[in-house]
N, C-alpha and C positions, 0 to 999 in steps of 0.2 A: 504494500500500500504506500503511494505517495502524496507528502501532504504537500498541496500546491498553493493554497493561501493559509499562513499558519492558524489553525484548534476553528477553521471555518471548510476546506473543502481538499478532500481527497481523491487521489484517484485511483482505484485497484481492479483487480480479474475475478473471475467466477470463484476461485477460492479463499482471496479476502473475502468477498459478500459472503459466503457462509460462513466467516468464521464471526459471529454473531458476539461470544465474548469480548474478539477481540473490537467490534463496532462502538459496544458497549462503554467499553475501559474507554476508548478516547470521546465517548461522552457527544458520538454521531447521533441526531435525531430524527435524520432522512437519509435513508438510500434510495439510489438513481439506477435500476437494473436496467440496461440497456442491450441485455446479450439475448438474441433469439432462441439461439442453440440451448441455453440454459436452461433450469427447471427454475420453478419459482421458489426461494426462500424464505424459510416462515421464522418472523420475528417476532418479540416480543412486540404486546402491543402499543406500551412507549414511543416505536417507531415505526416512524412514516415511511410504508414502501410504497414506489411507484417506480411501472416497468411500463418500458416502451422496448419492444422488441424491434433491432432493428438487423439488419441486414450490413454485412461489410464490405459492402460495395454498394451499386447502383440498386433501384427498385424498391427505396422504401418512399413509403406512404411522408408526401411534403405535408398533411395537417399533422401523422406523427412526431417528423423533426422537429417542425415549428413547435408543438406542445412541449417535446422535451427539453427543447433550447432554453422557451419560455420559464418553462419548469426551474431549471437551472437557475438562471436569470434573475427570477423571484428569490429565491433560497440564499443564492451569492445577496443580494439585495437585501434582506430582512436576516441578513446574519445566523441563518439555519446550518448550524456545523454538520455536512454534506458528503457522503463517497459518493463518489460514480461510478461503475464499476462496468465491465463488459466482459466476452470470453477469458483475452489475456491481458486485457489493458493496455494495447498498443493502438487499436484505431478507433474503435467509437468512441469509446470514453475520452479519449483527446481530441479528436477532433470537435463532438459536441460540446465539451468545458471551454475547449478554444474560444470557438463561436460564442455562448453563452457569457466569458470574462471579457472578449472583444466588444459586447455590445453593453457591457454593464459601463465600460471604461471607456468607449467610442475611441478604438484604437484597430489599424488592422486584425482582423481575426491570424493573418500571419506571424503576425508580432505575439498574438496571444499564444500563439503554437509554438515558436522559436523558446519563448518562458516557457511554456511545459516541458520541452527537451533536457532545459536544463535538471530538472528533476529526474529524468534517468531517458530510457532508449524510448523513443517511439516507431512505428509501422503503421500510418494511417495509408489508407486503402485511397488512391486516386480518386478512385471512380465515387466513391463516397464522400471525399472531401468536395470533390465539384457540385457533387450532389448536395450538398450541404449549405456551402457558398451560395448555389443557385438558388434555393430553398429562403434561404435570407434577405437575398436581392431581390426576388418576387414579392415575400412579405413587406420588404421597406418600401417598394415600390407602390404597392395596391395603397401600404397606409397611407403617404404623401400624398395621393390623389383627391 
């Protein structure tokens, strides 16, 4: 698990999200299940799950991203100490927190992604990240109008 804003938002794989104690100890009251492939984990009901199953790559559902980016966004925003988690923690979970700390901070979501590296390896999936990108530029688009 990587903590990317310090005792406010982390990033981990299928196996930090089930390790439920360890959620606990650092005192997480929302998880962000982002992995399809995953089963769902059941938590204490202290905490708030929500799962947007996506896909790591191309073909997921643009009201899902937007919700989960949203999602994010609020949490980073109202100071909800946050994992985000996906299969291995290399592409969704960073590229969606990317997106989500870029629009908290109106800074490129590249720039938000170049900061996530530094906390350890990433593998975000092209075809996802465009997908993602594109997903955000429709949404700013449609609201400005």
């Amino acid at each position: 698990m990587r903590e990317i804003i310090p005792n406010l938002l982390w990033l981990g794989n299928a196996r930090d999200m089930r390790d439920v104690s360890k959620v606990l100890e650092l005192e997480i009251i929302a998880v962000v299940d982002l992995a399809l492939e995953e089963a769902m984990v059941k938590y204490p009901r202290e905490i708030v799950y929500c799962r947007f199953p996506l896909l790591d790559g191309e073909g997921n559902s643009h009201s899902i991203l937007q919700v989960a980016i949203q999602t994010i966004v609020l949490l980073i925003k109202i100071k909800v100490p946050t994992l985000v988690a996906c299969g291995a923690g290399m592409s969704r979970s960073p590229a969606i927190v990317a997106t989500a700390i870029a629009l908290v901070h109106a800074v490129p979501a590249e720039h938000s992604l170049n900061m996530i590296s530094e906390h350890g390896p990433l593998d975000v999936a092209p075809a996802l990240w465009n997908e993602v990108q594109q997903c955000v530029n429709e949404a700013w688009h449609t609201n400005t109008q």
